[in-house]
C-alpha positions in Angstrom: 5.5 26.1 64.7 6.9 22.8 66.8 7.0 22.6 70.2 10.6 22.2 71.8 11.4 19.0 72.2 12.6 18.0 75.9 16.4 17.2 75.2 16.4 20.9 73.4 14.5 22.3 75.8 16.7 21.2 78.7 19.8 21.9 76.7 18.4 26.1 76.0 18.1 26.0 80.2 21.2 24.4 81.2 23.0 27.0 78.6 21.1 29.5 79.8 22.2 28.9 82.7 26.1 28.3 82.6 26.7 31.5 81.0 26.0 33.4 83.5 27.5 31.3 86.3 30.8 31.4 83.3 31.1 35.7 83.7 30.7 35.8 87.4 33.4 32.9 88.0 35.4 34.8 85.3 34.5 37.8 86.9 33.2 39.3 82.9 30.1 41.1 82.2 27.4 38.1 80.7 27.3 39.5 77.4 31.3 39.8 77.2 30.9 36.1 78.6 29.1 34.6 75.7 30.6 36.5 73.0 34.2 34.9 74.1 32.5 31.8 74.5 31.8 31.9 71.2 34.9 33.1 70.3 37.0 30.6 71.3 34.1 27.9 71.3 33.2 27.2 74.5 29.8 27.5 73.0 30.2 24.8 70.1 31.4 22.7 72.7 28.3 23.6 75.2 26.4 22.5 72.6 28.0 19.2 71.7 28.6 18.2 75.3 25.7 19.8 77.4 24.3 16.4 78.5 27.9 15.1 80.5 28.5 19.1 81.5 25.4 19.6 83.4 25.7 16.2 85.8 29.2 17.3 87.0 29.7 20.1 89.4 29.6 23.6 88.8 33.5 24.3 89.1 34.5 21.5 86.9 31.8 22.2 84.3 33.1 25.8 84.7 37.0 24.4 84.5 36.0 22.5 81.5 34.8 25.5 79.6 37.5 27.5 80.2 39.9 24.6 79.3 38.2 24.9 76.0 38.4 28.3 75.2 41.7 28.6 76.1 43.2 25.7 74.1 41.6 28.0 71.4 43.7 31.3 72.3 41.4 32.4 74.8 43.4 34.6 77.4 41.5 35.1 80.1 
């Protein structure tokens, strides 16, 4: 099996990471956090734009997310 590369390995953390900060700004439980993420793809986008998310600040990155999701009929 390959090793991680870098870029993938830093993009696992900083996703790792934002989902959790994601339910406790939106005040959801972390595994009601990423399955509405993934509803309403906050995670595709995650994905695509990880690199530009993760050198703004936390609220905005957070802002951004939620943006997302609710363009896409999320409610909360």
């Amino acid at each position: 099996m390959a090793a991680l590369s870098k870029q993938m390995s830093d993009k696992i953390s900083f996703i790792s990471f934002i989902i959790p900060e994601f339910a406790q700004a939106y005040k959801m439980k972390i595994q009601d956090a990423f399955f509405y993420l993934k509803k309403y793809g906050g995670l595709d986008f995650l994905s695509k734009h990880w690199w530009g998310l993760h050198t703004d600040n936390l609220p905005y990155t957070l802002n951004s997310i939620y943006q997302v999701c609710h363009k896409n009929g999320g409610l909360r």
